[in-house]
C-alpha positions in Angstrom: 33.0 -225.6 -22.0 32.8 -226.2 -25.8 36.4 -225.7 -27.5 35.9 -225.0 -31.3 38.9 -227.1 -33.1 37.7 -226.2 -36.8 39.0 -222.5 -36.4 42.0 -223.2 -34.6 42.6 -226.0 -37.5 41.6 -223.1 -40.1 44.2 -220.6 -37.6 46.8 -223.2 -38.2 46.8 -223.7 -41.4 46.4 -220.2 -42.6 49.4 -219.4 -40.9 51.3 -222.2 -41.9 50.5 -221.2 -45.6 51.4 -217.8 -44.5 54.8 -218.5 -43.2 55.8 -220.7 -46.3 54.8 -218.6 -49.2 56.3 -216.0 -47.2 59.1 -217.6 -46.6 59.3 -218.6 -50.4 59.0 -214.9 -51.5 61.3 -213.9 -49.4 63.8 -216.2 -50.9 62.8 -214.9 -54.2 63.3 -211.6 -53.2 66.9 -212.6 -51.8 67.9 -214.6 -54.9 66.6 -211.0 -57.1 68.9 -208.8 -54.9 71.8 -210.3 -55.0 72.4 -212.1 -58.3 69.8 -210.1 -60.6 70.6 -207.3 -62.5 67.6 -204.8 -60.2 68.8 -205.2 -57.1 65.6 -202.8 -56.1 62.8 -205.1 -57.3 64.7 -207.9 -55.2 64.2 -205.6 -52.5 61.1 -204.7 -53.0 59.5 -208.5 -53.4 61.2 -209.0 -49.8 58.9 -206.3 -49.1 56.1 -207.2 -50.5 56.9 -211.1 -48.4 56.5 -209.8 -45.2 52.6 -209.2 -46.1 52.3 -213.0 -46.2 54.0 -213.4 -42.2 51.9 -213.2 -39.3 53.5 -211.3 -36.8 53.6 -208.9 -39.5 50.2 -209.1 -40.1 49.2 -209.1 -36.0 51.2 -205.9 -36.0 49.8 -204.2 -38.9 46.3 -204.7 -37.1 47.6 -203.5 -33.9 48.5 -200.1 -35.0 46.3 -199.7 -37.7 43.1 -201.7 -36.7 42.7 -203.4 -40.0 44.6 -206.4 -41.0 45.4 -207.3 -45.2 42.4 -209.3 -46.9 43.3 -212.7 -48.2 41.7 -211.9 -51.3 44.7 -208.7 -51.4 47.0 -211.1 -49.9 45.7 -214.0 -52.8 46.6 -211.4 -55.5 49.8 -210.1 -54.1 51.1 -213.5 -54.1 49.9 -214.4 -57.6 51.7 -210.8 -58.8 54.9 -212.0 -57.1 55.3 -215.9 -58.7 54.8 -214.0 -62.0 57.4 -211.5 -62.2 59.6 -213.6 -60.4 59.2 -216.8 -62.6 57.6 -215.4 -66.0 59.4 -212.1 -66.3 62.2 -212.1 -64.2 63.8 -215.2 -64.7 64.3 -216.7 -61.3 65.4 -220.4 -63.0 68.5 -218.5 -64.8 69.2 -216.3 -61.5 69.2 -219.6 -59.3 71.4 -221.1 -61.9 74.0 -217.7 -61.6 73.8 -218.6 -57.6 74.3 -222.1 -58.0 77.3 -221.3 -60.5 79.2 -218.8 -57.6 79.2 -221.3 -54.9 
């Protein structure tokens, strides 16, 4: 029996990747709710992380058949890192959490 270790290298690191940048947007998302001034586009880049996880991603292709193309996924991510850091500020809104602890 022949075990092919370049996919479950490529499995692994894919979802590595996937759990830190969704991790990372999900902060982002966190950081927008609570000490932005739109609470709702926080919440909606947390929802816009959970793309990026892959339990989220075995579900979606459980009950739908289909699972998010990286190339969605690779856009999805570059959309989030630019409203979060060029138009909505995230350095000044970590400063404003730093400040209240």
């Amino acid at each position: 029996m022949v075990m092919d270790n370049t996919s479950n290298a490529s499995f692994t690191i894919s979802s590595l990747v996937g759990w830190l940048f969704g991790l990372l947007a999900l902060l982002i998302g966190v950081v927008n709710t609570f000490w932005g001034n739109d609470p709702g586009f926080g919440i909606f880049i947390i929802v816009l992380s959970l793309a990026f996880f892959p339990p989220v991603n075995s579900f979606i292709k459980e009950k739908t058949g289909f699972s998010i193309p990286r190339i969605v996924k690779w856009l999805l991510g570059f959309f989030i890192l630019w409203a979060s850091l060029g138009v909505g500020e995230l350095f000044d809104k970590i400063d404003l959490m730093m400040a209240s602890f």
